[in-house]
Backbone bond lengths (Angstrom), bond angles and torsions (degrees), N, CA, C in turn:
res aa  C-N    CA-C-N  psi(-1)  N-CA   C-N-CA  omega(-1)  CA-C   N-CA-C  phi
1 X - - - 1.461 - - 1.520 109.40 -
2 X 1.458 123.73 134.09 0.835 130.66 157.55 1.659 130.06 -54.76
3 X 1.604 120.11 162.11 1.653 113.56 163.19 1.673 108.98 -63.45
4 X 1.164 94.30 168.88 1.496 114.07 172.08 0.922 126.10 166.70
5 X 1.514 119.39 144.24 1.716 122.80 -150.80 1.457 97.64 -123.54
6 X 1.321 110.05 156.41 1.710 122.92 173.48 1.403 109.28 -138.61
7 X 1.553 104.34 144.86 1.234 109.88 -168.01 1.382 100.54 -154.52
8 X 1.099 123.71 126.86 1.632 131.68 -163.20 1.492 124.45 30.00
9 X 1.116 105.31 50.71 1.773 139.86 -174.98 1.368 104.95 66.01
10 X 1.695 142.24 8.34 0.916 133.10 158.85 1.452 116.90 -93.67
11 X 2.120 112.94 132.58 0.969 123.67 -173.35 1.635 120.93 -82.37
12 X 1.276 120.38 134.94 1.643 109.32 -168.09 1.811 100.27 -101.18
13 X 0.903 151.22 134.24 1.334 140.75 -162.80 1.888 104.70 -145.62
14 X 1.542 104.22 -5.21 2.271 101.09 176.11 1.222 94.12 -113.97
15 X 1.589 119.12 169.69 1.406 111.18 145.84 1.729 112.21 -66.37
16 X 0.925 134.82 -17.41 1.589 141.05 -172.28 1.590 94.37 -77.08
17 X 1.456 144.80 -27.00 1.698 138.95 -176.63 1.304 91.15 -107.08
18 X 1.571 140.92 6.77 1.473 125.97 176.18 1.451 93.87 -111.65
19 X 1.151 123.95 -31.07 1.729 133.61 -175.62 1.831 77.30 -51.73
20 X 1.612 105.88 -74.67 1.852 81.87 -151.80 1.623 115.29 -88.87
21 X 1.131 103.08 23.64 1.823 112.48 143.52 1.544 117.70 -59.26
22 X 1.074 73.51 -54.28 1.844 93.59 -167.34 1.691 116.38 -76.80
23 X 1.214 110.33 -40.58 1.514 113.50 175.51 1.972 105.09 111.73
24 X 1.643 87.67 34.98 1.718 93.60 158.19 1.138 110.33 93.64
25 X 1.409 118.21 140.68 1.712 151.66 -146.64 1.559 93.91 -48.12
26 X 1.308 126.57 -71.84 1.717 133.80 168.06 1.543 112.27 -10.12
27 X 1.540 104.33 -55.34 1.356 104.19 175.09 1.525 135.62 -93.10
28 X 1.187 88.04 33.74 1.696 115.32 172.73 1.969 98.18 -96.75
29 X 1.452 86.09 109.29 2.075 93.94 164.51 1.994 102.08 -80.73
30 X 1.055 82.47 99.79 1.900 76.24 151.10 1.417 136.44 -66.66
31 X 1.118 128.97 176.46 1.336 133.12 155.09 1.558 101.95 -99.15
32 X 1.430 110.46 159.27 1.235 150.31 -175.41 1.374 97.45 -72.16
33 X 1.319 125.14 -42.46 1.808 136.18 165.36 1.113 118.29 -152.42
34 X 1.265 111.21 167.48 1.635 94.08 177.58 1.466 91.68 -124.83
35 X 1.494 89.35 118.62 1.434 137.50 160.44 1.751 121.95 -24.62
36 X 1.327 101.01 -37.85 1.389 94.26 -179.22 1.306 122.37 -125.90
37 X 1.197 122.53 -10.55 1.613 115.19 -177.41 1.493 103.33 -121.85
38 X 1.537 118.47 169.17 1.524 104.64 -170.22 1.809 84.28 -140.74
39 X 2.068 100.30 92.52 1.128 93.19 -169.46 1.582 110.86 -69.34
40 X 1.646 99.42 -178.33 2.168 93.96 -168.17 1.708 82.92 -66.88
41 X 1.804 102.71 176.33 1.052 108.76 168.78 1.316 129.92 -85.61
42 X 1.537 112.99 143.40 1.975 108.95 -165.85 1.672 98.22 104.69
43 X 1.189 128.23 -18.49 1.552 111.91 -174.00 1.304 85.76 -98.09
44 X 1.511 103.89 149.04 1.733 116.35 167.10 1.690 95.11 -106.95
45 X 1.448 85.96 122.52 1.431 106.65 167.22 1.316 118.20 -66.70
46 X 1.276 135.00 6.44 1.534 153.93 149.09 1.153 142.81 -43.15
47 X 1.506 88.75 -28.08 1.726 110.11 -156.40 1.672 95.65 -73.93
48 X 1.267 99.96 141.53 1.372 111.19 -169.79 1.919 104.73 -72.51
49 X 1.205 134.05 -15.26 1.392 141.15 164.81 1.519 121.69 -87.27
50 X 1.371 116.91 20.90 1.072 106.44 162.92 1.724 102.20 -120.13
51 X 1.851 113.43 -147.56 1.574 100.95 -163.18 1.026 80.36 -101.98
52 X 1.687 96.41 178.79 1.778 128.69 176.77 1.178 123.77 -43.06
53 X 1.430 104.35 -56.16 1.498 108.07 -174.17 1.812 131.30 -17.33
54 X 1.532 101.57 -39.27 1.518 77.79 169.19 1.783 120.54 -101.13
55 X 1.305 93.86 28.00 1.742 112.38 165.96 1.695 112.90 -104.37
56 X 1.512 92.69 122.29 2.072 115.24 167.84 1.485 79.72 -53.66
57 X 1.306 112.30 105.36 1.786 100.10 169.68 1.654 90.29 -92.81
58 X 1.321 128.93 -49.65 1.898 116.14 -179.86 1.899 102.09 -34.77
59 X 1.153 101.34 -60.82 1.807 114.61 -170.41 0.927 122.63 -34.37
60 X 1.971 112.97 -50.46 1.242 129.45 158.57 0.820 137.06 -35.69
61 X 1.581 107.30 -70.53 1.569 129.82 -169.53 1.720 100.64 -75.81
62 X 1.362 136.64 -11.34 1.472 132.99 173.75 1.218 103.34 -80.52
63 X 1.507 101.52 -50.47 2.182 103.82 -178.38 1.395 107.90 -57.65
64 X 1.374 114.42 -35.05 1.859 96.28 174.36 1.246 127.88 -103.72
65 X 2.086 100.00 37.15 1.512 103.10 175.76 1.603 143.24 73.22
66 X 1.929 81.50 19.93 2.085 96.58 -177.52 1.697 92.13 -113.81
67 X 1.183 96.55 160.01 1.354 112.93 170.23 1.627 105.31 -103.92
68 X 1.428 110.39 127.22 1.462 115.48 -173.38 1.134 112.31 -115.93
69 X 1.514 136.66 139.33 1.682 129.01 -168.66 1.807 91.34 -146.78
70 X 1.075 104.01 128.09 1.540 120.41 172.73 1.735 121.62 -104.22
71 X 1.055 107.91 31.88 1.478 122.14 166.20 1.272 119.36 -1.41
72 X 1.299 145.33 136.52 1.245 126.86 165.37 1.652 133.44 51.69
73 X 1.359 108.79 -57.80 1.560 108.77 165.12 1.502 113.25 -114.66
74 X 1.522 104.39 120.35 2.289 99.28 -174.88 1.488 99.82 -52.49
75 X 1.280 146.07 -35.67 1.211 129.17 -155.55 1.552 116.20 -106.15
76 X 1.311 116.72 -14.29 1.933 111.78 149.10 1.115 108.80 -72.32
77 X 1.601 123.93 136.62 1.102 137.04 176.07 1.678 106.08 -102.33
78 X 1.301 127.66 146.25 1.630 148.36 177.66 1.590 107.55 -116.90
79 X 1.711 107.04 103.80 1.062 91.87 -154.81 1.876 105.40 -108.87
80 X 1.346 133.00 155.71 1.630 109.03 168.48 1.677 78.26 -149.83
81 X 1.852 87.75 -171.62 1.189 109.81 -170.65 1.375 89.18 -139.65
C-alpha cells in the first residue's frame, strides 16, 4: 500500500490531489529518491498521477501549515489545520 493523506474525509492518494491540498505542485517537498519502488527505466517518478511515495508528505503538509499524525499505520496520513 501506498501513503495517503485525508483531510476532511477526503482521501488524497497522487502528488497531483496533494498539490491542490496544499496550494500547488511547487509546494510539493520531494524526496531525494524514492525509497520504495524501482520505477521501469524512462518513467519519471515525478509525475504528478502516480503515488506519494516519492513525496516528504510530513515536509509538505508542515510547509503548508497542517498538522499531520500517522497513527497506527506510518503511511496514512491524519490530517488538520
Amino acid at each position: 500500500m501506498c501513503n495517503s493523506v485525508t483531510y476532511e474525509g477526503r482521501i488524497y492518494n497522487t502528488p497531483g490531489e496533494l498539490a491542490e491540498l496544499v496550494g500547488g505542485v511547487d509546494r510539493l517537498v520531494w524526496q531525494s529518491f524514492n525509497p520504495f519502488t524501482p520505477w521501469p527505466a524512462g518513467k519519471d517518478w515525478h509525475a504528478l498521477d502516480l503515488c506519494l511515495c516519492p513525496v516528504n508528505v510530513e515536509a509538505t503538509l508542515t510547509s503548508a501549515g497542517f498538522t499531520a499524525t500517522n497513527d497506527g499505520d506510518p503511511m496514512e496520513w491524519q490530517v488538520q489545520r
